[in-house]
C-alpha positions, 0 to 999 in steps of 0.5 A: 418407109411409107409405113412410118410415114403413115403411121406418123401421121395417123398418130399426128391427127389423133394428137390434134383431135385429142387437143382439141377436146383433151380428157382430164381426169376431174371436172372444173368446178364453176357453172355449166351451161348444161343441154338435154337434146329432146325431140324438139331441141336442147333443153337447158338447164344450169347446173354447178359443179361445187366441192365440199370436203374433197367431195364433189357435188351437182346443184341443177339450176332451174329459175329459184330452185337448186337441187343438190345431188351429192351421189356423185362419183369421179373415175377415170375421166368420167363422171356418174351421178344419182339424182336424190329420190330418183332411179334416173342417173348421169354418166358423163366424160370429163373434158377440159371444159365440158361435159358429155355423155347422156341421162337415163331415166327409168321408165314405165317396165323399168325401160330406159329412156337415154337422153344426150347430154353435154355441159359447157363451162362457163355459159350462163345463159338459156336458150339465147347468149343475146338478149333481144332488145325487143320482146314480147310481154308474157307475163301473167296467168294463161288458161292452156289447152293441151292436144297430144298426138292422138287428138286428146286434150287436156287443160292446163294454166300457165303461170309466167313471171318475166324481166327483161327477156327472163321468164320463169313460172310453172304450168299447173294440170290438173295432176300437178304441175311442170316445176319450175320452167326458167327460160327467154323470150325473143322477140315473139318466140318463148322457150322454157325448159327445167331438169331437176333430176326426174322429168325433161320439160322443153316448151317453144311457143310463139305470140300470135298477133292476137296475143295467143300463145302457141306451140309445143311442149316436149316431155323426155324423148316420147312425149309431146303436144301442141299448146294453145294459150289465152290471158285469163287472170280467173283461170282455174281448173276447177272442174277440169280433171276427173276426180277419184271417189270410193265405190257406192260399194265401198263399205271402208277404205282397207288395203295390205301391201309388204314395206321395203322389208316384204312386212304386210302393213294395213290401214287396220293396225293398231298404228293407225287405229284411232289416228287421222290418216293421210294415204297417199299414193305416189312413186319414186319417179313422179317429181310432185311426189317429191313436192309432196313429201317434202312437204309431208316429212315436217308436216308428219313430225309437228302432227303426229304426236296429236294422232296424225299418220301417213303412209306411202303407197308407191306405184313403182317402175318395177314389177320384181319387189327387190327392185321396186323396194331399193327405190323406195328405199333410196328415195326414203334416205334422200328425202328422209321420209320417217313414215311407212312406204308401201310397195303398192304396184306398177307404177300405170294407173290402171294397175293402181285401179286393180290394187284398190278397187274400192276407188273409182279410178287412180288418174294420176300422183300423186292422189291424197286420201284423207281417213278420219279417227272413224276410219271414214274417208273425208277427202280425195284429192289428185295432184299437188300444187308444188312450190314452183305454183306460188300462192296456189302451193300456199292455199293448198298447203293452207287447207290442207293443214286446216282440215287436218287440223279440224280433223284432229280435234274430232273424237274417234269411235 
């Protein structure tokens, strides 16, 4: 008899538990206040859960960008999805209302890094559910110095664009930039964070009395570093990161690697004699050289019927090729990347150093080498300014669509 009464109570609690937070069998469709739960606090990001056709896709909602991931699956209560162009997934158990599980993003060795996640239907706002009626002014352009855990800085500029106690913007490095952070102010404290499928960024910075912003900037679960900000309108970073060169050495710019299929491509084929050569080093991992061959796919289509190529070296997360060439491939169908993508390497810039030795040094992706008809290298440029920079996207897009211009018209050897 103690037994059955046991047993019945046992069974009425993981009733109760079970009503509490009921597993259903498919997600509710609507907007989710969705949290990645990094190192120095949640970092949320807005995300929609949509169907079209009786499929069921995400958007991930950061500031005026909507990122469409349409690999989504649902089975037996649980939802899986691949973020377009990336490795990096999300598995999550389906709730009445909510979503939980984790991200995993692949890293450096194909590592994963795991990151709790959890989704609530129906919240809407980002770090705060009430605005504060008296906010610190943040907007504008903010020269930022950056000074990870080993006491090594680097400098960065802070573009920040506020209403009320909404603020969005990026912050530009002289690699890239951090996308578009969307995030509130309360009273002196500022938080910004944004998750489009590659890279977690959580900021918490706070306005000193002398107007100075400061604080911490977390990447993922291994990355963090303190940031100390001042208004500066001219701030520029011109100057501010090393900038890679050919050799003294360096007679031409040549390279062989395999494409997704294991063919050996080089700059020498006759596909890219004669032509105006866009080399671009990259990985399918780093979101700015998702920016950049977003700009590059209609950029080649316009251009190429006047002589202009691109080809991709990839630096991937994987040493073993089948593994590194699946990735390209995913990312080529996601971004529908026409041009030849090369499996370069690892994705370390020190082995990227090792499979072009005619460079100085790879600091960073992605880095855009310009070749003329001659096969002369004309330009080495690390980084891109991506949409969420603003007009220091445009005059970018602008020069670089000028040189290759002017390029085009020159005659080759």
């Amino acid at each position: 008899m103690r037994r059955t009464l046991l047993r019945a109570a046992f069974v009425s609690i993981a009733l109760g538990i079970a009503a509490c937070n009921p597993r259903v069998d498919a997600p509710q469709v609507g907007l989710y206040r969705a949290v990645l739960r990094l190192p120095g606090g949640d970092a949320p990001f807005g995300l929609e859960v949509a169907q079209e056709q009786q499929q069921y896709l995400l958007y991930l909602i950061n500031g005026a960008e909507r990122t469409r991931v349409s690999d989504v699956k649902v089975t037996d209560g649980e939802l899986t999805a691949m973020f377009p162009g990336y490795e990096n997934t999300l598995r999550a158990k389906i709730n009445r209302d909510s979503l939980e599980g984790s991200v995993t993003l692949i890293k450096a060795g194909g590592k994963e890094q795991v990151i709790p996640f959890i989704a609530k239907l129906g919240e809407s706002y980002r770090f705060h559910p009430e605005s504060s009626t008296d906010n610190a002014a943040v907007a504008g352009t903010w020269d930022a110095t950056f000074t990870d855990e080993k006491g090594a800085t680097s400098k960065a500029i802070l573009l920040l664009e506020q209403s009320h106690d909404h603020v969005t913007g990026s912050a530009m490095t002289p690699t890239g930039d951090h996308r578009f952070l969307e995030g509130q102010t309360s009273g002196d404290e500022l938080q910004l964070s944004t998750f489009a499928g590659g890279l977690a960024y959580l900021y918490k910075l706070k306005v000193g009395a002398d107007g100075t912003l400061e604080g911490d900037y977390w990447q993922g679960l291994a990355s963090h570093e303190k940031v100390v900000a001042h208004r500066n309108d001219a701030a520029t970073l011109d100057g501010a990161g090393k900038q890679t060169t050919l050799r003294d050495n360096a007679q031409t710019f040549a390279f062989t690697f395999p494409d997704v299929d294991g063919k050996p491509v080089s700059l020498s084929d006759e596909r890219f004699r004669g032509k105006v050569v866009l080399v671009t080093l990259g990985g399918t991992w780093c979101p700015n050289c998702h920016d950049e061959a977003q700009f590059l796919v209609p950029f080649y289509r316009e251009h190429r019927e006047q002589g202009f190529e691109v080809v991709a070296l990839m630096f991937e997360r994987h040493g073993d090729f089948a593994q590194a060439a699946q990735a390209v491939r995913h990312y080529r169908e996601d971004l529908r990347i026409e041009f030849p993508t090369l499996i370069a390497g690892l994705s370390e810039t020190d082995e990227a150093s090792k499979a072009l030795p005619m460079l100085s040094h790879v600091y960073g992706y992605p880095t855009a080498i310009l070749v003329d008809r001659k096969g002369i290298v004309r330009s080495i440029h690390t980084g891109f300014a991506g949409p969420a920079t603003g007009r220091h996207h445009d005059e970018y897009v602008k020069e670089f669509s000028e040189q290759v211009e002017h390029l085009l018209t020159e005659s080759g050897g």
